[in-house]
Every structure is written in C-alpha cells, then in structure tokens.
N, C-alpha and C positions, 0 to 999 in steps of 0.2 A: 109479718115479723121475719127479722133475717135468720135465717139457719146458721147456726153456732158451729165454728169447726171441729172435730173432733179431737179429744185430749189422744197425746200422745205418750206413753210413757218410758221415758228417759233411763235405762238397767245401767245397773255398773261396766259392764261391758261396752254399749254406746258410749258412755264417757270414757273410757279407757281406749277405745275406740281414735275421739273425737282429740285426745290429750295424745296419743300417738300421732296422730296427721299434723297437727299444729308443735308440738317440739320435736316431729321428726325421729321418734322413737321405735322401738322396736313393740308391738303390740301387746307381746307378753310382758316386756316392762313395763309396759303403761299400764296392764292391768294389775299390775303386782304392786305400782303404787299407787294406785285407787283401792286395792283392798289393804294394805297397811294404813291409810288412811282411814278408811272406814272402822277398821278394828279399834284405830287409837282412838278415834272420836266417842265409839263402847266401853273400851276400857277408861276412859276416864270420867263419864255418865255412871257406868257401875260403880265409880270412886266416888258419889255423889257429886263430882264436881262438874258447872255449867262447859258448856264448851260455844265459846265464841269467836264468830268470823265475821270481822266489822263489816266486808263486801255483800254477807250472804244474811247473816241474824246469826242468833244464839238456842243453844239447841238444851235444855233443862230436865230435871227431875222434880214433878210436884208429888208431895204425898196426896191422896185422895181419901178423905173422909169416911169412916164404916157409913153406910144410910142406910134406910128404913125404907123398904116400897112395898110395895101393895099388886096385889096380882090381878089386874081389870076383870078377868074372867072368876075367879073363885072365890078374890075377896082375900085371900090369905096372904099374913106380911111375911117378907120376903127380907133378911137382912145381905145387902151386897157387903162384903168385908173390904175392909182398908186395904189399899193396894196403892202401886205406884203409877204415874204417867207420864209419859214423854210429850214434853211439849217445845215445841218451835216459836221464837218469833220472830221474822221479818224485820231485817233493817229498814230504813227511810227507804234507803234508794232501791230496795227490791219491790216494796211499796208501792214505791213510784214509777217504775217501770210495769207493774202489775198490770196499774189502775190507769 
C-alpha cells in the first residue's frame, strides 16, 4: 500500500502570507485582513447566526443534547451537559475537489 503524504497545516499567517504575494500587498496588511476576517466570521457564529461562503461551505452552530454515559471501568453514569458545536459543511465543489 502506498504511503499517504503528510497533512500539512495551513495558520493564518501562511494565508496572510499567501494573500500578500498574490494581490501584491504588504504582509502586515494581509494579515490584518485575515484576522478581521476571522473575527467577523466569530462574531457573527456568537450571534447565532450561520455564516456562509458559497466557494468554501457554511460554517453553523448546533445545540448538542445533555446525554447520559456510562463509565466502561466503574459502571457509574456520567451526565455530559448541553453545550454548543461548531460545525462545518463542505460545498459541492470543495467535495469535489476533495474526493
């Protein structure tokens, strides 16, 4: 079986980086709009509201369920409390380029 390449992972810096060489900017302004960018996309998740980018997906708040577990080793239940979660989903064409 072939060896799988290794993930690399992409910081806001590297994109701020990458958005400075391609429109020719100054680096500190590219990172200054990669983190106003990042914050709005928080502040408006904390507003409950979805935030969607038809090229990339939609990035959500689900509420998550109190549940009941159980503790493999002692036996005793365990209630996890209601809480929130961030969830992502993939447009077609990110999909598609994935896959």
């Amino acid at each position: 079986m072939a060896k799988q390449p290794k993930q690399v992972t992409a910081y806001a810096k590297d994109i701020a980086a990458s958005l400075a060489e391609k429109l020719q900017l100054p680096k500190k302004d590219a990172m200054t709009y990669v983190e106003v960018t990042i914050n709005l996309i928080v502040e408006e998740l904390t507003h409950g509201n979805k935030v969607s980018f038809s090229e990339i997906g939609t990035f959500k708040i689900n509420d998550v369920k109190e549940k009941k577990h159980r503790n493999p080793k002692t036996g005793e239940a365990i209630i996890k409390p209601a809480h929130k979660k961030l969830k992502f989903t993939p447009s077609k064409s990110v999909k598609a380029k994935i896959n």
